[in-house]
C-alpha positions as CSV (number, residue, x, y, z in Angstrom):
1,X,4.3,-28.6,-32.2
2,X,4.8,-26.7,-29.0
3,X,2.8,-27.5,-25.7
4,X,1.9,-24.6,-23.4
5,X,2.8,-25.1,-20.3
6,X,1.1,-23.2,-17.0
7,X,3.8,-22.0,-15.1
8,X,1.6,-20.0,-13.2
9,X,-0.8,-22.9,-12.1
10,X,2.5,-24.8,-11.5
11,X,3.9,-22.5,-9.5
12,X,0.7,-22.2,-7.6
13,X,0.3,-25.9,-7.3
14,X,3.8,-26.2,-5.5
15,X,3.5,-22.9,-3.4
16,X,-0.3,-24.9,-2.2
17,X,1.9,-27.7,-0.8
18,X,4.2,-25.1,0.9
19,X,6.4,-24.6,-0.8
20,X,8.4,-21.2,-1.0
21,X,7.3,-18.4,-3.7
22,X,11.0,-18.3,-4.9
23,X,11.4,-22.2,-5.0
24,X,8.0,-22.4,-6.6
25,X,8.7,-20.2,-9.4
26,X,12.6,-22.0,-10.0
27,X,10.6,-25.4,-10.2
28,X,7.7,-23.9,-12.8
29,X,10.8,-21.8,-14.6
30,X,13.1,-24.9,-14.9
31,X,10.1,-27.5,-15.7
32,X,9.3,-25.3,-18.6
33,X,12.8,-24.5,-19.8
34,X,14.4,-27.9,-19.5
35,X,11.5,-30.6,-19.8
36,X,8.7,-29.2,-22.0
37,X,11.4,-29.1,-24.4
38,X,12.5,-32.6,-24.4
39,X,8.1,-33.9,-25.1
40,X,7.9,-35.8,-28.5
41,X,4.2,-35.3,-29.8
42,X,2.3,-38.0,-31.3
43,X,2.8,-36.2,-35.0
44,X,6.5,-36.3,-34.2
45,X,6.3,-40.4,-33.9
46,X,4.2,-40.9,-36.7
47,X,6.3,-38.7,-39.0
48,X,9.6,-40.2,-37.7
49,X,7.9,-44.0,-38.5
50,X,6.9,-42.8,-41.3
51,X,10.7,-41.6,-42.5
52,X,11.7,-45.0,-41.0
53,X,8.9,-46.9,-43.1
54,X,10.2,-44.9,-46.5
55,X,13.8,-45.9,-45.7
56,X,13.5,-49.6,-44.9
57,X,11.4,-49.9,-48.0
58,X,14.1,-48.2,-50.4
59,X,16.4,-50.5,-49.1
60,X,14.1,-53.5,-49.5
61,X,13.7,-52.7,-53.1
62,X,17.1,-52.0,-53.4
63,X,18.4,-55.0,-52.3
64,X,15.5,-57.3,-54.1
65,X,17.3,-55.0,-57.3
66,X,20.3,-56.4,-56.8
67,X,19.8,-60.0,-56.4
68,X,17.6,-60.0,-59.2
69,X,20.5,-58.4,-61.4
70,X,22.8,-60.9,-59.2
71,X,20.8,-63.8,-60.4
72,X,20.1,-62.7,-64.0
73,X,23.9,-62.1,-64.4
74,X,24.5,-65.8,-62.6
75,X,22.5,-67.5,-65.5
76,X,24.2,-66.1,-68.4
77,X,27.1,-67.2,-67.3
C-alpha cells in the first residue's frame, strides 16, 4: 500500500520557517523519494506475522511428526 505524501504542503511548511525555495523543494523531493519508501503499513505487519505464524506452526507439527515416528520406532524395537 502506497502513502501519498504532500510535497507541496512540505515544501511549504519548510519554506514558512525560512527556509530557501530550492532547499525546501530538495527536502520535500528527498523525504518522498528516500523515506516514504522505507514505511511498513499495518497490513504489511499483519501479513508478515501471519507468514511467520504459518511457518512456526509447520514446523511445530513437523517436529511433533517426528518424535511421534521417533518414539513409535523406539518401542518396536
Amino acid at each position: 500500500m502506497a502513502y501519498a505524501f504532500d510535497t507541496l504542503g512540505y515544501a511549504k511548511r519548510l519554506r514558512d520557517s525560512g527556509v530557501s525555495i530550492e532547499q525546501a523543494e530538495a527536502h520535500a523531493e528527498a523525504a518522498r523519494d528516500f523515506v516514504m519508501g522505507e514505511l511498513v503499513t499495518k497490513i504489511d505487519l499483519e501479513n508478515a506475522l501471519d507468514r511467520l505464524s504459518l511457518r512456526m506452526t509447520v514446523r511445530l507439527g513437523a517436529m511433533i511428526a517426528l518424535a511421534v515416528t521417533a518414539l513409535a520406532t523406539l518401542i518396536k524395537l
